[in-house]
One Martini backbone bead per residue (centre of mass of N, CA, C, O) as a GRO file, in nm:
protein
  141
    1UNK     BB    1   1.299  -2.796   1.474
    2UNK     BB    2   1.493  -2.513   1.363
    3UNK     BB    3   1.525  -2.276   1.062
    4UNK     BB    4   1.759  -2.054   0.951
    5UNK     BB    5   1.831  -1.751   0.795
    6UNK     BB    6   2.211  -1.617   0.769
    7UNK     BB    7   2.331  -1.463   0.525
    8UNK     BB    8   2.242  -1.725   0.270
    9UNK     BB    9   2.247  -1.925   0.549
   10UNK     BB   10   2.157  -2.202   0.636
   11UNK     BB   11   2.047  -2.280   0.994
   12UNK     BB   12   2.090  -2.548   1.168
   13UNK     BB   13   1.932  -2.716   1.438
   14UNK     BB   14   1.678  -2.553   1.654
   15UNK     BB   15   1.515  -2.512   1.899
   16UNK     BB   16   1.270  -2.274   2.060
   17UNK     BB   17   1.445  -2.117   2.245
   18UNK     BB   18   1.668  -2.038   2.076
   19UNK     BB   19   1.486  -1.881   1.873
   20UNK     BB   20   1.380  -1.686   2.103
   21UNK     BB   21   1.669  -1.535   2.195
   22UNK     BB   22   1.711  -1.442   1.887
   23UNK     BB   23   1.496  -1.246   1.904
   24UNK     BB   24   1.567  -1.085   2.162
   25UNK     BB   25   1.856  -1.040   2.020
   26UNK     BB   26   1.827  -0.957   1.711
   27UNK     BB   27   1.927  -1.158   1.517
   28UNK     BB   28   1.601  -1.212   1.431
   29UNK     BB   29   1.361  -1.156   1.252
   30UNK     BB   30   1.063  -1.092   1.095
   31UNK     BB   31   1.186  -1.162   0.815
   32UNK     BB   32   1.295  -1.401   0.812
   33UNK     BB   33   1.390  -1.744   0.727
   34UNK     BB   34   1.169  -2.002   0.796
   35UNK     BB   35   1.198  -2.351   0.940
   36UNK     BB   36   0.973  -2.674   1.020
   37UNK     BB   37   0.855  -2.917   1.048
   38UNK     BB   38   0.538  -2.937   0.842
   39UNK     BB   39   0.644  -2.679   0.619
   40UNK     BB   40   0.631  -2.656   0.293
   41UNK     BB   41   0.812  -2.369   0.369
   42UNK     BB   42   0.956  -2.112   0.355
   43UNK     BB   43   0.938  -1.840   0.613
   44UNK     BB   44   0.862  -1.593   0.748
   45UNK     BB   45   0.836  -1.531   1.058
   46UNK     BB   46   0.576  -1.348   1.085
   47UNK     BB   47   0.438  -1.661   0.996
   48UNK     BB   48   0.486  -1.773   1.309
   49UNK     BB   49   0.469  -1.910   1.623
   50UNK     BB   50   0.679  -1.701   1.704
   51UNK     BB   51   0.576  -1.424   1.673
   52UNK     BB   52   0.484  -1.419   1.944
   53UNK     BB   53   0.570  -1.172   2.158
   54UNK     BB   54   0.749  -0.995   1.941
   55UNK     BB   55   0.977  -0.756   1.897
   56UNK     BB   56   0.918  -0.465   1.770
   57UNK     BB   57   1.026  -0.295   1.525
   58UNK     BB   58   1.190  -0.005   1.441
   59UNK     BB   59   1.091   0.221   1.191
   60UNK     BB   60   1.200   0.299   0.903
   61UNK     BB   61   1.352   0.605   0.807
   62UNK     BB   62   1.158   0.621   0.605
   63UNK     BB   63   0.857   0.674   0.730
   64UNK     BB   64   0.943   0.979   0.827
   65UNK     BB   65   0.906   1.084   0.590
   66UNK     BB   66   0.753   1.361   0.477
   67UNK     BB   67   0.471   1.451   0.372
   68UNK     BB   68   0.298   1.642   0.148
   69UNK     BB   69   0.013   1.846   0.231
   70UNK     BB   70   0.113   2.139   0.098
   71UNK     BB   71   0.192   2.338  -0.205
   72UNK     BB   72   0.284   2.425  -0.515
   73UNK     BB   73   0.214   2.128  -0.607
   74UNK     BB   74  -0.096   2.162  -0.571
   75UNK     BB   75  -0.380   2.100  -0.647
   76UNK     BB   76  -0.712   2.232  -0.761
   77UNK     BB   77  -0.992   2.165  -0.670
   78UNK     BB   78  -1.196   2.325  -0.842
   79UNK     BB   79  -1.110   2.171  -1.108
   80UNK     BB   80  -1.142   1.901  -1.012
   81UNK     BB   81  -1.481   1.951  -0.958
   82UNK     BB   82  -1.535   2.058  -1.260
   83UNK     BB   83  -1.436   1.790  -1.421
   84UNK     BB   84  -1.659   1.612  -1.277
   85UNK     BB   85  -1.929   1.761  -1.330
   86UNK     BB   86  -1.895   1.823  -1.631
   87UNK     BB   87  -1.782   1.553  -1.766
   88UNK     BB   88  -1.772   1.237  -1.551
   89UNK     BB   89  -1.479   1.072  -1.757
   90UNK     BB   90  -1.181   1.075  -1.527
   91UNK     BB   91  -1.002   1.370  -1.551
   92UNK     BB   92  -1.002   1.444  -1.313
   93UNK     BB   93  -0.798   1.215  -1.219
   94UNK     BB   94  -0.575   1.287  -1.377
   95UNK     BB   95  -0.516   1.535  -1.264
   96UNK     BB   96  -0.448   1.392  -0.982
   97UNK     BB   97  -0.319   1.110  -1.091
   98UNK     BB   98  -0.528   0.871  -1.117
   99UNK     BB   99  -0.500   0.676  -1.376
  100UNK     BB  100  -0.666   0.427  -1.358
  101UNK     BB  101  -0.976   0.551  -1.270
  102UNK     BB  102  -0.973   0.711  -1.522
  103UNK     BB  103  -0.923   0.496  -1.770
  104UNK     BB  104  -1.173   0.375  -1.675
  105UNK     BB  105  -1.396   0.586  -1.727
  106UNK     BB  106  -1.325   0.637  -2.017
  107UNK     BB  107  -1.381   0.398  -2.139
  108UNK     BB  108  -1.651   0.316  -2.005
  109UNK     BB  109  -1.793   0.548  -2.171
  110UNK     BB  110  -1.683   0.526  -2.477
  111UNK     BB  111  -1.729   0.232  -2.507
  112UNK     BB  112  -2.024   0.266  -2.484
  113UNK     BB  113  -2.157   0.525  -2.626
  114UNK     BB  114  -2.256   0.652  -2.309
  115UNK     BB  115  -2.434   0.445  -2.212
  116UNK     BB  116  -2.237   0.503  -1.884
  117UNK     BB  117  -2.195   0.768  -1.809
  118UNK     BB  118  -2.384   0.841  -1.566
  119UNK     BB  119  -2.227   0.660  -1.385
  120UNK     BB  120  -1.956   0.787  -1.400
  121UNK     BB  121  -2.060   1.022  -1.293
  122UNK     BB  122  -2.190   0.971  -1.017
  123UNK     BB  123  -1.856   0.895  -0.961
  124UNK     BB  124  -1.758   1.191  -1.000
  125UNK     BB  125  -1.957   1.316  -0.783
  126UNK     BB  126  -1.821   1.154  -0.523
  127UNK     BB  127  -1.584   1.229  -0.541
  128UNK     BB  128  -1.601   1.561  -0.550
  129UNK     BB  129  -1.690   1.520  -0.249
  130UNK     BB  130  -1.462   1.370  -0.108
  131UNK     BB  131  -1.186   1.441  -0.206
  132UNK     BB  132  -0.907   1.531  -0.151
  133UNK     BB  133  -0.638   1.437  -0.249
  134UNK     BB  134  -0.380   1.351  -0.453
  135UNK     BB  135  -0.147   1.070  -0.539
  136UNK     BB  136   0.036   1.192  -0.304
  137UNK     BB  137  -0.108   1.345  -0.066
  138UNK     BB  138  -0.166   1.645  -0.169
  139UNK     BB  139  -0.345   1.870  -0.089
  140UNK     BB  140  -0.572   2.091  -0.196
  141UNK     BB  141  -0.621   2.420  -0.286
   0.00000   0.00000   0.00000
């Protein structure tokens, strides 16, 4: 026998058919939150055994917002792969946007005494050569 909750109100106990029914006519989702005896807890529908063969819901209106792909605010590759080439120790990232990535290298670098520099460098060659794209996914220009 199955449990589920619906509108902060725990359903059931419902058979495994039944639950099959909710499922097909939209009644409860993969977000859903079930039990049924053996399960140390609730959990979403979609970590159960129930969710095989479970049709998959349209893609939330926010997914579709169109992400920026290039335009004003895009930076400029060209000073990304200077300040990668040239300095080496994360600026480039902070440039993109990529703040932790950044702030580990620069740490990394100065918290050594530069001895660490060398390996952050060619870490910052290896993005220079690989990164499009600044951290909120707007190609550089």
């Amino acid at each position: 026998m199955w449990y589920y909750e619906q509108n902060g109100s725990r359903m059931g106990p419902v058979d495994e058919a039944t639950m099959r029914g909710l499922i097909s006519n939209r009644t409860i989702s993969i977000d859903t939150l079930v039990w049924t005896e053996g399960m140390p807890g609730w959990v979403a529908l979609q970590q159960t055994s129930l969710a095989a063969g479970m049709p998959v819901p349209p893609p939330s209106p926010r997914s579709f917002q169109p992400v920026e792909t290039t335009g004003a605010n895009a930076k400029d590759r060209v000073a990304y792969v200077l300040l990668a080439v040239l300095l080496g120790c994360g600026i480039h990232n902070l440039y993109a946007g990529y703040n932790t990535k950044g702030i580990i290298q620069l740490l990394v670098s100065f918290l050594s005494c530069g001895i660490l520099w060398l390996f952050m460098w060619i870490w910052a060659v290896i993005e220079a050569c690989t990164v499009t794209q600044d951290a909120n996914g707007v190609r550089f220009k």
